[in-house]
PDB file of N, CA, C and O in Angstrom:
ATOM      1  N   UNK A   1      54.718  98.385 -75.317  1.00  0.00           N
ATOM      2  CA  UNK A   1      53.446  98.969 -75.706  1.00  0.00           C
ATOM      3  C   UNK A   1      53.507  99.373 -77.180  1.00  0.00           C
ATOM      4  O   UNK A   1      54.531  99.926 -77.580  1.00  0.00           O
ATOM      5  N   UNK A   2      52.463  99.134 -78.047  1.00  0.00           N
ATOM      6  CA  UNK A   2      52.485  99.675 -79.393  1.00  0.00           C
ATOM      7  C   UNK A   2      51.985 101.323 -79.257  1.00  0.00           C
ATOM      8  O   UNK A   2      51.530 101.986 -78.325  1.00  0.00           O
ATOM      9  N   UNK A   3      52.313 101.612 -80.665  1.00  0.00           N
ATOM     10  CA  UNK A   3      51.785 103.477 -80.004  1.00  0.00           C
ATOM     11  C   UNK A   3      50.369 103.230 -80.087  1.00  0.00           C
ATOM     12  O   UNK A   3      50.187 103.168 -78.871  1.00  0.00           O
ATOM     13  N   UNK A   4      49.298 103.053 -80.543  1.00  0.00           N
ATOM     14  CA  UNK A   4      48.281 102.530 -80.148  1.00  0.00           C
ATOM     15  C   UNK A   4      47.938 102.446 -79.072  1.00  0.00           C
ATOM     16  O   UNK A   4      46.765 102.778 -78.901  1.00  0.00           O
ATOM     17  N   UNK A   5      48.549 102.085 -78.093  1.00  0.00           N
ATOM     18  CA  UNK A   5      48.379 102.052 -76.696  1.00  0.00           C
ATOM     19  C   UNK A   5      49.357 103.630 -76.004  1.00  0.00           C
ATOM     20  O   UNK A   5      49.236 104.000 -74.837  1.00  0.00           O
ATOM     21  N   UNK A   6      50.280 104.349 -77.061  1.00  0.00           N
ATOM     22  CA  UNK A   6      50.617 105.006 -76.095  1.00  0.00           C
ATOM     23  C   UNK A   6      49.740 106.853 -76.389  1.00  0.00           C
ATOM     24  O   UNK A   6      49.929 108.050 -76.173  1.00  0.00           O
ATOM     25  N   UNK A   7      48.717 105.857 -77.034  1.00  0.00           N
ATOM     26  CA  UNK A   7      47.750 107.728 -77.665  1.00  0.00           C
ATOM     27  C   UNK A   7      46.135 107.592 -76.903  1.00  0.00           C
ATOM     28  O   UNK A   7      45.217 106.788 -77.063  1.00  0.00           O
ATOM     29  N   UNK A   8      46.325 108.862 -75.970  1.00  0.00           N
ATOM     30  CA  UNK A   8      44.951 108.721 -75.429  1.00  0.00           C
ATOM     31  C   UNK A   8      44.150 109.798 -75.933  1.00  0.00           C
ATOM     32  O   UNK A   8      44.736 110.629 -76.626  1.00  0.00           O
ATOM     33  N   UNK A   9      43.098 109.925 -75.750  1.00  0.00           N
ATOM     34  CA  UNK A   9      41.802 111.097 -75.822  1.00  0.00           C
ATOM     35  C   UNK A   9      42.502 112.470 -76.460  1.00  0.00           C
ATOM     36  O   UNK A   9      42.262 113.133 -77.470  1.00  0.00           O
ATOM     37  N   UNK A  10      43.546 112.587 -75.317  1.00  0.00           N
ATOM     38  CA  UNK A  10      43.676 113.991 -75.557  1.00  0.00           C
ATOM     39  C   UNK A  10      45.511 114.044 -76.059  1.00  0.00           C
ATOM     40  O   UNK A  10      46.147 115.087 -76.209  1.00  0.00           O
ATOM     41  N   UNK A  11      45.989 112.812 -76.219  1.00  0.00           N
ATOM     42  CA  UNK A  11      46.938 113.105 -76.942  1.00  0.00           C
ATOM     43  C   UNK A  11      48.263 111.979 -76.393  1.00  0.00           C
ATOM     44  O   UNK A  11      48.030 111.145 -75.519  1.00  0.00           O
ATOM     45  N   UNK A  12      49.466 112.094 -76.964  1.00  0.00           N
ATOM     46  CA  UNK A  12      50.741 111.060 -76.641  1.00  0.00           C
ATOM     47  C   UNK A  12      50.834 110.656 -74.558  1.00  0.00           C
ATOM     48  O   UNK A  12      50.766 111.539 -73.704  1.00  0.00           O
ATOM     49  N   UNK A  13      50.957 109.500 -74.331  1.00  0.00           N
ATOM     50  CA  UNK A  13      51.053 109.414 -73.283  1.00  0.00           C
ATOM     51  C   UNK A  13      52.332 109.313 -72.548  1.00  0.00           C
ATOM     52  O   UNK A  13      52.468 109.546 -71.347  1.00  0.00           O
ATOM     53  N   UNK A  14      53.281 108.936 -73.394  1.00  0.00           N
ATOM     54  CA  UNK A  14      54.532 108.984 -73.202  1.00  0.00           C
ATOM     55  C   UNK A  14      55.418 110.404 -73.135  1.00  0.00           C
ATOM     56  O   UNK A  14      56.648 110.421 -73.101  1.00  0.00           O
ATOM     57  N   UNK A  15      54.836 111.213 -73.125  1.00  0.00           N
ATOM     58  CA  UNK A  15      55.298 113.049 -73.375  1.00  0.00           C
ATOM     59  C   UNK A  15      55.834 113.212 -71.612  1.00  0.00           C
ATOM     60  O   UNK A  15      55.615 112.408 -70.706  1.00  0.00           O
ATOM     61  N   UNK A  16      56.465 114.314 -71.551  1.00  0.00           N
ATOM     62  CA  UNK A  16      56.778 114.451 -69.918  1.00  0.00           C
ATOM     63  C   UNK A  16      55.711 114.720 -69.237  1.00  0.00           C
ATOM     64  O   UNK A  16      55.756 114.814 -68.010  1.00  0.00           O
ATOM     65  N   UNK A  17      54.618 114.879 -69.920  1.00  0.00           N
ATOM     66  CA  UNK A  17      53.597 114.853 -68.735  1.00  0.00           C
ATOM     67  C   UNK A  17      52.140 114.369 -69.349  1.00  0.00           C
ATOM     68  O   UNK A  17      51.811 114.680 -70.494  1.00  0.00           O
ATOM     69  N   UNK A  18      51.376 113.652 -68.559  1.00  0.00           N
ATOM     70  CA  UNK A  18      50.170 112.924 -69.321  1.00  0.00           C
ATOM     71  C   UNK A  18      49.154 114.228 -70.120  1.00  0.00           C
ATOM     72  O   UNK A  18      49.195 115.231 -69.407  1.00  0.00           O
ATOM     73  N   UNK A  19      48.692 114.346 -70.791  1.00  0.00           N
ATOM     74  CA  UNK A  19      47.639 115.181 -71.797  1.00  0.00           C
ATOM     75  C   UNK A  19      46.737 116.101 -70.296  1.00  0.00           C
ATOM     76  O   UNK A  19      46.575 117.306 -70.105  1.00  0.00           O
ATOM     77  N   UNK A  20      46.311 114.879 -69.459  1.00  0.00           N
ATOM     78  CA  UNK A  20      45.127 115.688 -68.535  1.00  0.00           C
ATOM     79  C   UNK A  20      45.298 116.602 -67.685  1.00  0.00           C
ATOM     80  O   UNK A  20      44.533 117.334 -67.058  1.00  0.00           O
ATOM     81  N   UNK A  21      47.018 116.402 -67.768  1.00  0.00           N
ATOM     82  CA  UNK A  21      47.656 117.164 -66.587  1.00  0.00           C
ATOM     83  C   UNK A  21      47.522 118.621 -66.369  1.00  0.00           C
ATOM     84  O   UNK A  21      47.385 119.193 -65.287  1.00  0.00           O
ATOM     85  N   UNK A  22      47.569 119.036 -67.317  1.00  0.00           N
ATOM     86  CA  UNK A  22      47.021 120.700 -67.743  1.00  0.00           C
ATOM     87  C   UNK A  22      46.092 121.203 -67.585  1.00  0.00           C
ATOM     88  O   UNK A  22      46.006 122.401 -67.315  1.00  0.00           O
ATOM     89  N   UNK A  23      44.839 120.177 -67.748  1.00  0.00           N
ATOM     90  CA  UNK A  23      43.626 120.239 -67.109  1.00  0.00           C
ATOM     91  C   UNK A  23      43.657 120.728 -66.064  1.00  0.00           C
ATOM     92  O   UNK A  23      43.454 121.933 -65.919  1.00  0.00           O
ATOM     93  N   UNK A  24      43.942 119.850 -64.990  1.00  0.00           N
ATOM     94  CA  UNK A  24      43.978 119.331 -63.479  1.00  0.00           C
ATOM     95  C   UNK A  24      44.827 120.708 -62.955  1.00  0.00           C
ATOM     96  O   UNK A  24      44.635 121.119 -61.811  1.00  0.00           O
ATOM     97  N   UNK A  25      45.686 121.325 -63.779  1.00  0.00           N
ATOM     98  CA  UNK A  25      46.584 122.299 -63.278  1.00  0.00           C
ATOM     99  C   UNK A  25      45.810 123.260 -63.205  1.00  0.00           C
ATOM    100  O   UNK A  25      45.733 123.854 -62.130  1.00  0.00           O
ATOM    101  N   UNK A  26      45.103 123.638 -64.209  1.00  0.00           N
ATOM    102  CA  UNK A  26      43.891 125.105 -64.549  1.00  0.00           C
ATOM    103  C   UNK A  26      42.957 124.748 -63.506  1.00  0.00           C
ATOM    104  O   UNK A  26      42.439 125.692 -62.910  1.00  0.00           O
ATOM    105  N   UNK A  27      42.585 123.380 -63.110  1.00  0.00           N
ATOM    106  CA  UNK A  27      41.567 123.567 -62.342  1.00  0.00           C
ATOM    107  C   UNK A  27      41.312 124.506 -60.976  1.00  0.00           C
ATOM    108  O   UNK A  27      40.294 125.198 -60.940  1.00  0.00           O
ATOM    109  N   UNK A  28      42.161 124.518 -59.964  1.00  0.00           N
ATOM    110  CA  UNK A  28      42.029 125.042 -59.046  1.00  0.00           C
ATOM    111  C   UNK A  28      41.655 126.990 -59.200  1.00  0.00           C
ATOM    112  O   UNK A  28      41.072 127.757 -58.433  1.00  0.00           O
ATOM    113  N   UNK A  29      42.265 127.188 -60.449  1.00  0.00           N
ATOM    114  CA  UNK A  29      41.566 128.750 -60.657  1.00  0.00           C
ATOM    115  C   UNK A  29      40.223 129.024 -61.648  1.00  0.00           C
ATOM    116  O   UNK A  29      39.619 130.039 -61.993  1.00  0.00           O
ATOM    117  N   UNK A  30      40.075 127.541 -61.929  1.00  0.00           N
ATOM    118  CA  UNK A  30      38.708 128.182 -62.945  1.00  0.00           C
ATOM    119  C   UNK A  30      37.380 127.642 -61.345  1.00  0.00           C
ATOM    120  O   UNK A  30      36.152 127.596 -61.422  1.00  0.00           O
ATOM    121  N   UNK A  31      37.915 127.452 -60.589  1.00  0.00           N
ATOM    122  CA  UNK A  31      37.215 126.824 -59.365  1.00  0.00           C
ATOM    123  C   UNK A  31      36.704 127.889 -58.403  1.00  0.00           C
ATOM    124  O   UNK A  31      35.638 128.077 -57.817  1.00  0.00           O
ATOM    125  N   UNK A  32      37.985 128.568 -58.474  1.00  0.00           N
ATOM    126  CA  UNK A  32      37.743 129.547 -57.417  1.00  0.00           C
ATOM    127  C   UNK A  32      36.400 130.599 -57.425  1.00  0.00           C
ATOM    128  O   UNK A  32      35.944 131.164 -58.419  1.00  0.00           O
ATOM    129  N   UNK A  33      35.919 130.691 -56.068  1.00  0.00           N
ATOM    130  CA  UNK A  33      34.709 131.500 -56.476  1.00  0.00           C
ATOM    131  C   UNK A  33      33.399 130.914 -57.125  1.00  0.00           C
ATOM    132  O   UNK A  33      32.349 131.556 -57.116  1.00  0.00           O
ATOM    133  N   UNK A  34      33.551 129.228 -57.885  1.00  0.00           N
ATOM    134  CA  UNK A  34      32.268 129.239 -58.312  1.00  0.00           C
ATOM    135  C   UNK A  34      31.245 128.635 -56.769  1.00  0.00           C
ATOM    136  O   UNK A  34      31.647 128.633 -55.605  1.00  0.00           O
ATOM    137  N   UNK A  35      30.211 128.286 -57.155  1.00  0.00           N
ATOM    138  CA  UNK A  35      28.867 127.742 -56.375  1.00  0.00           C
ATOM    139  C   UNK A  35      29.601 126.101 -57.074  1.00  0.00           C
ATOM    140  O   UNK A  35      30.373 125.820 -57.990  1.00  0.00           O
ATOM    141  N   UNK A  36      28.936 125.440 -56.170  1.00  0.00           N
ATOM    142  CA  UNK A  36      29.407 124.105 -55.854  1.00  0.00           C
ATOM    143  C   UNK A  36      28.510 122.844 -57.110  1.00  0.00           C
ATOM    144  O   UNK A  36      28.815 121.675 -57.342  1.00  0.00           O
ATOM    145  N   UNK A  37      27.370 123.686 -57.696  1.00  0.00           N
ATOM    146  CA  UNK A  37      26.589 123.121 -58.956  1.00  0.00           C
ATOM    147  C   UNK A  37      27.633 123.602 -60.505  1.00  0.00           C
ATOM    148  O   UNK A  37      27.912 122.997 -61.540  1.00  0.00           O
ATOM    149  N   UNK A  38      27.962 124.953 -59.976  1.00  0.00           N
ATOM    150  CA  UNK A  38      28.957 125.383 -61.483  1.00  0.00           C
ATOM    151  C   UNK A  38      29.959 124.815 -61.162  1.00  0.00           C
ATOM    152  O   UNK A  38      30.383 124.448 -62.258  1.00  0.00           O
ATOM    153  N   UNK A  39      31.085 124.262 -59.981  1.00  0.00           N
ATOM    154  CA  UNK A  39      32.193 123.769 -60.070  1.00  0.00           C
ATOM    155  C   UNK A  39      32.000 122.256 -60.729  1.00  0.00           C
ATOM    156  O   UNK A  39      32.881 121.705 -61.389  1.00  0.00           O
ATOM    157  N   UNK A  40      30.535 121.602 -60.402  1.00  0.00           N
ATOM    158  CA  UNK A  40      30.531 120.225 -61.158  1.00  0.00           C
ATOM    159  C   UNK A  40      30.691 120.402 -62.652  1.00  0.00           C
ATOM    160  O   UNK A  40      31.582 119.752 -63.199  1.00  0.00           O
ATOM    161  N   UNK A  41      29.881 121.258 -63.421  1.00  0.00           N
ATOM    162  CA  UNK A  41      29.887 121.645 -64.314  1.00  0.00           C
ATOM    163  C   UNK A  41      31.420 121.985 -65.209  1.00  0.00           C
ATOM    164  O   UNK A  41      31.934 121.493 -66.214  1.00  0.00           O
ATOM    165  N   UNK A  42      31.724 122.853 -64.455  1.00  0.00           N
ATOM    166  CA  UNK A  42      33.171 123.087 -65.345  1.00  0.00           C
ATOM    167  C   UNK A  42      33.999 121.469 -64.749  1.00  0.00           C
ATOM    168  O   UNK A  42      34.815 121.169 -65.620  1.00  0.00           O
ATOM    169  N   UNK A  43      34.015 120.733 -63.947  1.00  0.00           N
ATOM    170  CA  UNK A  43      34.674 119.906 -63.988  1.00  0.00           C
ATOM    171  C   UNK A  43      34.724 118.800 -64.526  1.00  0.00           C
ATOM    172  O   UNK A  43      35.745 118.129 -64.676  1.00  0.00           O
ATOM    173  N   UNK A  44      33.007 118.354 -65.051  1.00  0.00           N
ATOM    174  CA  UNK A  44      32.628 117.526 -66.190  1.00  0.00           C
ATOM    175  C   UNK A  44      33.238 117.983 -67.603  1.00  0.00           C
ATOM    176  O   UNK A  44      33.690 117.214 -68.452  1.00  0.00           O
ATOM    177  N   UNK A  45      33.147 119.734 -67.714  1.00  0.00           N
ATOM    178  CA  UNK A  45      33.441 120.234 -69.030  1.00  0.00           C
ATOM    179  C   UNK A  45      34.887 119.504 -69.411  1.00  0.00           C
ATOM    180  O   UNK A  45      35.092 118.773 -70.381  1.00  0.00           O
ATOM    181  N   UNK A  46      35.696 119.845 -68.529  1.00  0.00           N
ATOM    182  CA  UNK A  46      37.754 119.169 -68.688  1.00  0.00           C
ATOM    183  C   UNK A  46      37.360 117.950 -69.163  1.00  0.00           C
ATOM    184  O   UNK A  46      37.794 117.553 -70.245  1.00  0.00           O
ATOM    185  N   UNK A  47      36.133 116.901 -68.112  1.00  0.00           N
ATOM    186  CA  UNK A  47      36.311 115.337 -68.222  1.00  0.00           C
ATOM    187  C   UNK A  47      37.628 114.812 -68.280  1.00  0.00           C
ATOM    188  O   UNK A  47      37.981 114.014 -69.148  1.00  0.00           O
ATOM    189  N   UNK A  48      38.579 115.365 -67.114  1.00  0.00           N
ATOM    190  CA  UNK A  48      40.355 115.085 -67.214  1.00  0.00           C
ATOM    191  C   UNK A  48      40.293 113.326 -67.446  1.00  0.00           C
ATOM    192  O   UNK A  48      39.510 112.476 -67.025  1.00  0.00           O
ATOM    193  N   UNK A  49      41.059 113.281 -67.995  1.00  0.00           N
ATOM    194  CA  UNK A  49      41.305 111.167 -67.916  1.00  0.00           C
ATOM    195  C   UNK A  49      42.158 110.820 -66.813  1.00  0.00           C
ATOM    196  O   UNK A  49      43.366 110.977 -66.991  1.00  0.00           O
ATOM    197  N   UNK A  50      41.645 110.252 -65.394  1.00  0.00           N
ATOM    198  CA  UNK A  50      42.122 109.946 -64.406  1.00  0.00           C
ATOM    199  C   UNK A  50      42.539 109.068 -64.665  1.00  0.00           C
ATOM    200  O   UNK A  50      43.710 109.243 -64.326  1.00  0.00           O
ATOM    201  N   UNK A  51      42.440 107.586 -65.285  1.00  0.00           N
ATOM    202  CA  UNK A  51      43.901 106.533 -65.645  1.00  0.00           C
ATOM    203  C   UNK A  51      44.580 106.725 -66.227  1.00  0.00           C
ATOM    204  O   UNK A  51      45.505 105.913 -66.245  1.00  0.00           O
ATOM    205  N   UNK A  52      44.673 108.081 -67.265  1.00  0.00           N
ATOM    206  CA  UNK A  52      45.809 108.349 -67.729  1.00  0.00           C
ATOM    207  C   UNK A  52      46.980 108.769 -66.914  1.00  0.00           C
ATOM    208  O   UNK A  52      48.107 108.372 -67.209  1.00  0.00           O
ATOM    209  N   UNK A  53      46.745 109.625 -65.815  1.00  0.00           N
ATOM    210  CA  UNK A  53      47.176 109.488 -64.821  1.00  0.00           C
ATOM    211  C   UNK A  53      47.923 108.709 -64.053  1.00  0.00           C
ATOM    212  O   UNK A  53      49.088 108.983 -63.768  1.00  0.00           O
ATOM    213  N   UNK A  54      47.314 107.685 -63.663  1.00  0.00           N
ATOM    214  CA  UNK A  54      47.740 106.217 -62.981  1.00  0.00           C
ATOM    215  C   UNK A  54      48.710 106.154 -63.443  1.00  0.00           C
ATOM    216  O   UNK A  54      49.588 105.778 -62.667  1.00  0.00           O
ATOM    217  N   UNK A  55      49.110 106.417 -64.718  1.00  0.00           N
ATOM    218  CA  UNK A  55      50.157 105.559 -65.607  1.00  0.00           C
ATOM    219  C   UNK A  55      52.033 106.384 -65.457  1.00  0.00           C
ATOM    220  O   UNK A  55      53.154 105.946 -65.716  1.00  0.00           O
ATOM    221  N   UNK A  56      51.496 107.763 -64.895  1.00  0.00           N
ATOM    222  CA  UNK A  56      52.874 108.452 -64.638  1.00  0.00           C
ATOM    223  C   UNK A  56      53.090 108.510 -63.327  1.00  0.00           C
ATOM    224  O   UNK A  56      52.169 108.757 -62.550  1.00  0.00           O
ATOM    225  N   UNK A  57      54.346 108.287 -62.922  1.00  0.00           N
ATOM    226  CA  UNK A  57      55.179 108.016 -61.854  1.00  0.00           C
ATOM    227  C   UNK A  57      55.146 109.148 -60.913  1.00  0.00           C
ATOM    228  O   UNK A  57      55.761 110.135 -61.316  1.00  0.00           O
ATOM    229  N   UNK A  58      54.507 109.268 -59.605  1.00  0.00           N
ATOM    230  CA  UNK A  58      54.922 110.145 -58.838  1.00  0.00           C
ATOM    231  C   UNK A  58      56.169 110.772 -58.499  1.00  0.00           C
ATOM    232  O   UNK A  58      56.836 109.948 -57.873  1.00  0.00           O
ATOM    233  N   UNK A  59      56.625 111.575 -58.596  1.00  0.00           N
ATOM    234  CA  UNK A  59      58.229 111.815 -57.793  1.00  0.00           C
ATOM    235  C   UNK A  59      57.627 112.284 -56.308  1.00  0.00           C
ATOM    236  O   UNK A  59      56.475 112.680 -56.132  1.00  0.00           O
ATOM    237  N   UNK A  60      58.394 112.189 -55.537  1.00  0.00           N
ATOM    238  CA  UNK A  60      58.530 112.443 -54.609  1.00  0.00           C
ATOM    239  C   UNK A  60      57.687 111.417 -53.029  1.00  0.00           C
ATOM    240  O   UNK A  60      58.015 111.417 -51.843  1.00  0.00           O
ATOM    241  N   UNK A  61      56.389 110.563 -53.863  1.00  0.00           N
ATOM    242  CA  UNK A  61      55.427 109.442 -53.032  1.00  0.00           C
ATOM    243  C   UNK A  61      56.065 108.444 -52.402  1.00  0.00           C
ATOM    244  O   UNK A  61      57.172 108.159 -52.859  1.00  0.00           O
ATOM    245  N   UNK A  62      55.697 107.872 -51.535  1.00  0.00           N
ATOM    246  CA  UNK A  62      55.704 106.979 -50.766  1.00  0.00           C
ATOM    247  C   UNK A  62      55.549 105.709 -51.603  1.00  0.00           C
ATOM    248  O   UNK A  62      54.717 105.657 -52.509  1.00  0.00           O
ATOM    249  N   UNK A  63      56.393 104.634 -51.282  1.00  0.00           N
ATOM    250  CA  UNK A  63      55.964 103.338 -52.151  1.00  0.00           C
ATOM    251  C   UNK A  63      55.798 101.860 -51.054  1.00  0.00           C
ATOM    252  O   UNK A  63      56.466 101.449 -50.104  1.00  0.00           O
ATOM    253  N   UNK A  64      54.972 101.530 -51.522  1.00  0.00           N
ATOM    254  CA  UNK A  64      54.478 100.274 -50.566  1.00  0.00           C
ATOM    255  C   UNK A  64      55.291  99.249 -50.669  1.00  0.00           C
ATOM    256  O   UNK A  64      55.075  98.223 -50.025  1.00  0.00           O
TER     257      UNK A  64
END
């Protein structure tokens, strides 16, 4: 991969953990307690990058 390919939205993809991941981590407490119209809302706000994702290795999953 050129680094070009290894820089997304929110930053290096090759780091120990993808950029969105931090997102996705905060999410469950900025969640708590809202109404189900404000949880869309703050969850559009992150817009986490779900294929960035794809791209790091589960530990611990099942493999086909």
């Amino acid at each position: 991969m050129t680094p070009d390919e290894l820089t997304g939205p929110r930053g290096r993809l090759d780091g120990p953990q993808p950029p969105s991941q931090a997102l996705l981590d905060i999410l469950p407490e900025l969640l708590t307690g809202t109404e189900f119209a404000c949880a869309r809302i703050i969850v559009a706000s992150l817009d986490p990058d779900i294929e960035e994702l794809a791209l790091t290795p589960v530990t611990g999953a099942a493999h086909a």
